[in-house]
N, CA, C and O atoms as a Tinker XYZ file with bonds, in Angstrom:
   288  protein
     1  N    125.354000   90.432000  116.406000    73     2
     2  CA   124.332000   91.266000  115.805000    64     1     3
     3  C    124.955000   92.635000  115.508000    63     2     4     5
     4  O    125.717000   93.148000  116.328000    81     3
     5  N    124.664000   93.197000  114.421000    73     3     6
     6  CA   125.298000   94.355000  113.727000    64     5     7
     7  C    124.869000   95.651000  113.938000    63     6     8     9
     8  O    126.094000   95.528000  113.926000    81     7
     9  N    124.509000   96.570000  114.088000    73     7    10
    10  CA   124.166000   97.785000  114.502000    64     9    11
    11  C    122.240000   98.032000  113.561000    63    10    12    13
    12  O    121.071000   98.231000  113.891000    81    11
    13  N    122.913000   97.873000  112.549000    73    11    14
    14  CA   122.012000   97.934000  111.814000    64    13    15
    15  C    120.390000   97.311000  112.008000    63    14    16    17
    16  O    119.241000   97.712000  111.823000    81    15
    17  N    121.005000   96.212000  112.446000    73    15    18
    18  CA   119.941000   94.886000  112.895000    64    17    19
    19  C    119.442000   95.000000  113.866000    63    18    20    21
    20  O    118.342000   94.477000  114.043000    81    19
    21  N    120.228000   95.920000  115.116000    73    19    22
    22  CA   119.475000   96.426000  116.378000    64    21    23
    23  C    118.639000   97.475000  116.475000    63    22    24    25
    24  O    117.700000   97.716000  117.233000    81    23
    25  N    119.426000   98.404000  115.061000    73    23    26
    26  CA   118.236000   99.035000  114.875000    64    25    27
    27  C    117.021000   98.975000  114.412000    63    26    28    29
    28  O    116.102000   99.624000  114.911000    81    27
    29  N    116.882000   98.180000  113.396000    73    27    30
    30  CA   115.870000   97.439000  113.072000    64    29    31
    31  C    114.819000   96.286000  113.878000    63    30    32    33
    32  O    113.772000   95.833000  113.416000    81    31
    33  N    115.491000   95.945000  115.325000    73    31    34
    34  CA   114.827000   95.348000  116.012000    64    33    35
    35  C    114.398000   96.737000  117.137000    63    34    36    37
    36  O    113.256000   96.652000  117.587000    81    35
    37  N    114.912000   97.506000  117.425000    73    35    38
    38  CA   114.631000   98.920000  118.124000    64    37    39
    39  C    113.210000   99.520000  117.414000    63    38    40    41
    40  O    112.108000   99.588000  117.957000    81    39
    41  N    113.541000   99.899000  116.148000    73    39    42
    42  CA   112.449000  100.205000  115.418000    64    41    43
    43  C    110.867000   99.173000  115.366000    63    42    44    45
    44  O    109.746000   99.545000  115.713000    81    43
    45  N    111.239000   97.937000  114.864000    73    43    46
    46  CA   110.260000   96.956000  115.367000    64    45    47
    47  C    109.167000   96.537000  116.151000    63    46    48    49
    48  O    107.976000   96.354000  115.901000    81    47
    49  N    110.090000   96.393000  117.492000    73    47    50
    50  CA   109.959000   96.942000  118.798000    64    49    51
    51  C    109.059000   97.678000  119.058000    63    50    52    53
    52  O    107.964000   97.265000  119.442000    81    51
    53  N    109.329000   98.830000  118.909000    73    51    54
    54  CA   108.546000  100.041000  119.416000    64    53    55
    55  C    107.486000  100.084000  118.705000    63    54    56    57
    56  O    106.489000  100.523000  119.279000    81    55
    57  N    107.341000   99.646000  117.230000    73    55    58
    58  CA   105.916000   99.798000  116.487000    64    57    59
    59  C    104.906000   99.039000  117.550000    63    58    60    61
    60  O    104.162000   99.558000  118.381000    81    59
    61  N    105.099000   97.779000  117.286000    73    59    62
    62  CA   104.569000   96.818000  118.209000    64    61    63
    63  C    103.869000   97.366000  119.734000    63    62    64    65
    64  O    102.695000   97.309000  120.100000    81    63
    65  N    105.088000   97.911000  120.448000    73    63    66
    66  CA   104.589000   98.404000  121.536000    64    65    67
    67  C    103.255000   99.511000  121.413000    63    66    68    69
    68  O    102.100000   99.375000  121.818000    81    67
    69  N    103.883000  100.611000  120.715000    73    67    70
    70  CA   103.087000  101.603000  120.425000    64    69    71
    71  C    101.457000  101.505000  119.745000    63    70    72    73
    72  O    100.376000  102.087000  119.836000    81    71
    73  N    102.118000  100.307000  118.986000    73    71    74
    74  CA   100.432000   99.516000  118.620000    64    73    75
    75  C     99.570000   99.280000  119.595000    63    74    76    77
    76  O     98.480000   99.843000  119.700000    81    75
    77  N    100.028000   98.418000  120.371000    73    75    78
    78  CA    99.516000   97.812000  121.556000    64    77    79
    79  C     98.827000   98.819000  122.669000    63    78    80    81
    80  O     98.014000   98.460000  123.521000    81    79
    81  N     99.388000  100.317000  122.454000    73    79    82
    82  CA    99.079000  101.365000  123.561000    64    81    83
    83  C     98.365000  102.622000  123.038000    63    82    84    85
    84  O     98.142000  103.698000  123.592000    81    83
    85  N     97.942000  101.972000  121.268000    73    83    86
    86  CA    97.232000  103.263000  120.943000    64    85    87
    87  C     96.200000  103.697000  121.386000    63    86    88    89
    88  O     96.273000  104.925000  121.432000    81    87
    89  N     95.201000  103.303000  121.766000    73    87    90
    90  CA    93.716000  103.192000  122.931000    64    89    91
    91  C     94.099000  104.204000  123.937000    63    90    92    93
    92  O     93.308000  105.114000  124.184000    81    91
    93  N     95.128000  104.139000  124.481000    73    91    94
    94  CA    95.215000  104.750000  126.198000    64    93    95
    95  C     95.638000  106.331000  125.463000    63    94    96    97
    96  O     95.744000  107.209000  126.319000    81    95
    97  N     95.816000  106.666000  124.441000    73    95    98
    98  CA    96.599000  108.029000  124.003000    64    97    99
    99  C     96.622000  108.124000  122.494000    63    98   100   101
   100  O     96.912000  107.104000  121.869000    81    99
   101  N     96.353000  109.218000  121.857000    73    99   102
   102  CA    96.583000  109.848000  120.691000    64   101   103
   103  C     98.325000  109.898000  120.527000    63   102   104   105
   104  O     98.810000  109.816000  119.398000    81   103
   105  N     99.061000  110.014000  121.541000    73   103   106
   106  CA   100.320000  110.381000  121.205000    64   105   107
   107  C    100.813000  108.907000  121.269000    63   106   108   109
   108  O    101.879000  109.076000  120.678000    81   107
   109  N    100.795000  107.795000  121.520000    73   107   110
   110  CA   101.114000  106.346000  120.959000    64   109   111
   111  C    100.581000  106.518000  119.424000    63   110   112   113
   112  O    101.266000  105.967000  118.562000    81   111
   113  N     99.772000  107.018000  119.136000    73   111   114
   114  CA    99.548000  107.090000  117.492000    64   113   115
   115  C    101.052000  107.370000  116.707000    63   114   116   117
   116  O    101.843000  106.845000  115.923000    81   115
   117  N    100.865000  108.410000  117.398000    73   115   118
   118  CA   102.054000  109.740000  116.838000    64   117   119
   119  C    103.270000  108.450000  117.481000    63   118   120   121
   120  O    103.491000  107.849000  116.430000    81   119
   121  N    103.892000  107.932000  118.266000    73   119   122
   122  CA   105.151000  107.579000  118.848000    64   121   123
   123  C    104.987000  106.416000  117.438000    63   122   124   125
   124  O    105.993000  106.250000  116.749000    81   123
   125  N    103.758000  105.689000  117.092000    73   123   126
   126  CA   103.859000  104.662000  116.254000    64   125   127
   127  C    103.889000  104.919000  114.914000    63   126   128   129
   128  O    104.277000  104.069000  114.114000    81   127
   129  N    103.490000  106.087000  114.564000    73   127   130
   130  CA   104.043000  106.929000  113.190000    64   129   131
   131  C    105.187000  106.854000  112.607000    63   130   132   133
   132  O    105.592000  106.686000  111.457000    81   131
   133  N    105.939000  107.126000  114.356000    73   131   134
   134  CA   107.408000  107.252000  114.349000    64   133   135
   135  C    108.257000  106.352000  113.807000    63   134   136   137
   136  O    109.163000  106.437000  112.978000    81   135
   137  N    107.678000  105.273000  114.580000    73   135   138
   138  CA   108.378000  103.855000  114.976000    64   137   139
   139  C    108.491000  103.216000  113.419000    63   138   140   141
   140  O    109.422000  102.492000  113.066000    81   139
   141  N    107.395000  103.609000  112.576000    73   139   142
   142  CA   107.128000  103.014000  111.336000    64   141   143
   143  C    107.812000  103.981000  110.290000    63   142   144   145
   144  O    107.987000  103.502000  109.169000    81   143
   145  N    108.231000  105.310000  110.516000    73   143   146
   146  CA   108.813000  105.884000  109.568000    64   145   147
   147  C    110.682000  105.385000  109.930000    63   146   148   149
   148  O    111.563000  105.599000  109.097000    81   147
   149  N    110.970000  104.691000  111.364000    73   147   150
   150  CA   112.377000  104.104000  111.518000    64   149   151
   151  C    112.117000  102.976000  111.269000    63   150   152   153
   152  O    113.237000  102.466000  111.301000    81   151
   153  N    111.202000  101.935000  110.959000    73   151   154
   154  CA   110.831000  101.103000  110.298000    64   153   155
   155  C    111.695000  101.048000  108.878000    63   154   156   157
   156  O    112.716000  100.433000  108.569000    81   155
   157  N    111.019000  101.764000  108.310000    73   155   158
   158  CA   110.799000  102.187000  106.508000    64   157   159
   159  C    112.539000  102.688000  106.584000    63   158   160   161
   160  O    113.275000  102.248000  105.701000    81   159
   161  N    113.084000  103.535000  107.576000    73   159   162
   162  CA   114.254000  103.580000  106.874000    64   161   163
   163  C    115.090000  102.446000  106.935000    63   162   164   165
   164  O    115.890000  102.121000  106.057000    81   163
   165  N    114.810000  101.645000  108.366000    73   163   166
   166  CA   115.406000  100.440000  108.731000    64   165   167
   167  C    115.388000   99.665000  107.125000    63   166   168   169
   168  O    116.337000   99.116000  106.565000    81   167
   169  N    114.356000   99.789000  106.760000    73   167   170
   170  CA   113.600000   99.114000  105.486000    64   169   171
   171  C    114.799000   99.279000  104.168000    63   170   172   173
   172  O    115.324000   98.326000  103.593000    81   171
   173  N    114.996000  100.394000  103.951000    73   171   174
   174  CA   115.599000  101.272000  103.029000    64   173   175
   175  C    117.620000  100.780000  103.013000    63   174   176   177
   176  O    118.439000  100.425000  102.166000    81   175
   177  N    117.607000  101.032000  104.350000    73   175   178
   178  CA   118.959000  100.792000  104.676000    64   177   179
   179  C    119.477000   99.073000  104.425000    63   178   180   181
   180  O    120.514000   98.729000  103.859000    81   179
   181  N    118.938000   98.604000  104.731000    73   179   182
   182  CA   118.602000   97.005000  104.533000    64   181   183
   183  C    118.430000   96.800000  103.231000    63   182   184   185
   184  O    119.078000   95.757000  103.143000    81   183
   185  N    118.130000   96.961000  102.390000    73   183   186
   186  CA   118.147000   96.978000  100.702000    64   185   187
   187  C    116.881000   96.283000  100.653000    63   186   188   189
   188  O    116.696000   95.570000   99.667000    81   187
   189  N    115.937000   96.358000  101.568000    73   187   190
   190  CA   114.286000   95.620000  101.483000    64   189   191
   191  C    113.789000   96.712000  101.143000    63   190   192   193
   192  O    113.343000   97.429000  102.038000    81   191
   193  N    113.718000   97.165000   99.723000    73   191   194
   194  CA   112.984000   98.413000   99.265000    64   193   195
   195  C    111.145000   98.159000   99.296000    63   194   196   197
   196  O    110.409000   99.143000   99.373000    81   195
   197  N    110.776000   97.242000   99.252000    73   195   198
   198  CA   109.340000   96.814000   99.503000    64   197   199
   199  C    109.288000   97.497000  100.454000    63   198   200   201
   200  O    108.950000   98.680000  100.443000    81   199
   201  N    109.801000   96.493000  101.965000    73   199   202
   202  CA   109.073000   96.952000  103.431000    64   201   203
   203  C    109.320000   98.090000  103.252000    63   202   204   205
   204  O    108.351000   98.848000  103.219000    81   203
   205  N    110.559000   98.613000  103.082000    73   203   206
   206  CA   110.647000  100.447000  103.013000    64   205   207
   207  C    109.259000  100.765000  103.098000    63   206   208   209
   208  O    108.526000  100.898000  104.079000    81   207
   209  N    109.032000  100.865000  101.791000    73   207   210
   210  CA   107.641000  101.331000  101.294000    64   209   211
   211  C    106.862000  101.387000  101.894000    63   210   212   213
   212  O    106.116000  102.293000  102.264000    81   211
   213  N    106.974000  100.056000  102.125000    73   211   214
   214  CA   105.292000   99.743000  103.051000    64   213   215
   215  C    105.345000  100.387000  104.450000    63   214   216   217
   216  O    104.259000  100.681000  104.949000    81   215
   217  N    106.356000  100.619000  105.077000    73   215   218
   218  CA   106.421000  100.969000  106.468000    64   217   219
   219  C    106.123000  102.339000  106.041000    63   218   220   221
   220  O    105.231000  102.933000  106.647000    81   219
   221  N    106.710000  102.893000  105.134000    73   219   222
   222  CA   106.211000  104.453000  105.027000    64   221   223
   223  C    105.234000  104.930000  104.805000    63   222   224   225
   224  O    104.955000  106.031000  105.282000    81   223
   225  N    104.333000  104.198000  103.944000    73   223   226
   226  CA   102.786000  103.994000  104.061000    64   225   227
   227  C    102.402000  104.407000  105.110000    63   226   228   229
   228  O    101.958000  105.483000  105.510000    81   227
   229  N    102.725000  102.928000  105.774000    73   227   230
   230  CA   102.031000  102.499000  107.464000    64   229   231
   231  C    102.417000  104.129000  108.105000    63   230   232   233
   232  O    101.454000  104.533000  108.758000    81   231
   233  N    103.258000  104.865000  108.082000    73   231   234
   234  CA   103.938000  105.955000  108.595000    64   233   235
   235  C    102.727000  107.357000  108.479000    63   234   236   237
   236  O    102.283000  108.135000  109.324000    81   235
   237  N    102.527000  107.210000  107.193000    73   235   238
   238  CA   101.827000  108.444000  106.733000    64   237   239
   239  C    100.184000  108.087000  107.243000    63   238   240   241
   240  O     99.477000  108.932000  107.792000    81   239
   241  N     99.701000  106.554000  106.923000    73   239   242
   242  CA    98.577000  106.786000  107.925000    64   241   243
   243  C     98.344000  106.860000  109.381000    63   242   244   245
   244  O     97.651000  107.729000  109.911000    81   243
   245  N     98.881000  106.023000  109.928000    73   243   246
   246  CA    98.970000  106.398000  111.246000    64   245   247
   247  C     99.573000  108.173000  111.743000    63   246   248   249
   248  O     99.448000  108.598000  112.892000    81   247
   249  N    100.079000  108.820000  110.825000    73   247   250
   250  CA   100.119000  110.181000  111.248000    64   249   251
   251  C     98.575000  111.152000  110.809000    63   250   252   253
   252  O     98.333000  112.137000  111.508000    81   251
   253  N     97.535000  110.769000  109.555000    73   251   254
   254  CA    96.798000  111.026000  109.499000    64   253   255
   255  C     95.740000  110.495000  110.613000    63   254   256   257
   256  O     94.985000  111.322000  111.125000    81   255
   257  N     95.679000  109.289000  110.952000    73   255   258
   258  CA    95.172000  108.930000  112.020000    64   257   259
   259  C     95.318000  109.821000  113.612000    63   258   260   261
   260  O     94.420000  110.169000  114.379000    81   259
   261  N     96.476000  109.962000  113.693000    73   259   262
   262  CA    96.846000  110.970000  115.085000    64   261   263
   263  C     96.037000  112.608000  114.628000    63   262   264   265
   264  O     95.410000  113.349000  115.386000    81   263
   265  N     96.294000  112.779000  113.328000    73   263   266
   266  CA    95.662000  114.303000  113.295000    64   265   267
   267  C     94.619000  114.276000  113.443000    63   266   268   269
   268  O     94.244000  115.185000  114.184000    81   267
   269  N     93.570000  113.413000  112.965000    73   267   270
   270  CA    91.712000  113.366000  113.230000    64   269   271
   271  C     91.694000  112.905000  114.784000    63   270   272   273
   272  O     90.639000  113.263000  115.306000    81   271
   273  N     92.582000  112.190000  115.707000    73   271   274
   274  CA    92.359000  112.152000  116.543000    64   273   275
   275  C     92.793000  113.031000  117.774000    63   274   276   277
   276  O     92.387000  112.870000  118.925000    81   275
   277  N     93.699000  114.004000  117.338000    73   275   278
   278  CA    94.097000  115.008000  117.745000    64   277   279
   279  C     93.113000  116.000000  118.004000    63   278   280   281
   280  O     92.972000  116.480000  119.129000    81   279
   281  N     92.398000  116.347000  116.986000    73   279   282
   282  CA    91.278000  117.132000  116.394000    64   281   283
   283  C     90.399000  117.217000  117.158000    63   282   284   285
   284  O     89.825000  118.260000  117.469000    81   283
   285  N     90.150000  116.013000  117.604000    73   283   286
   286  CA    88.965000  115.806000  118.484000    64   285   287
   287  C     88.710000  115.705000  119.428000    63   286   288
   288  O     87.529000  115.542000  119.735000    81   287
C-alpha cells in the first residue's frame, strides 16, 4: 500500500468515525469537516476529480453545520 492510499484510508477513516460521534459534540462536526476536506484532497490527488468535489461539498456543509451549532 502506497502512501497515498493510506492517506486516503486515514482520511476515510476519520470521516466515518467523526460521523458516528457527531451527537456527543459540535466539535466532531468540525473534526468531520476536516476529515472531508482530506477526503476531497485525497480525492484531487488521486485524479477522482468527482469525489474531490463532492467531499468538498460534504466539507463546506458540515462546517456550516458546526457554525449554527456552535451558535447555539
Amino acid at each position: 500500500m502506497d502512501l497515498l492510499s493510506l492517506f486516503g484510508l486515514f482520511a476515510v477513516s476519520g470521516m466515518l468515525v467523526t460521523y458516528a460521534l457527531e451527537r456527543r459534540s459540535s466539535w466532531f462536526i468540525l473534526a468531520f469537516a476536516t476529515f472531508c476536506a482530506l477526503g476531497s484532497l485525497y480525492g484531487f490527488l488521486q485524479g477522482a476529480w468527482p469525489f474531490g468535489l463532492v467531499e468538498a461539498v460534504w466539507a463546506i456543509v458540515a462546517l456550516l453545520r458546526w457554525r449554527r451549532e456552535a451558535s447555539n
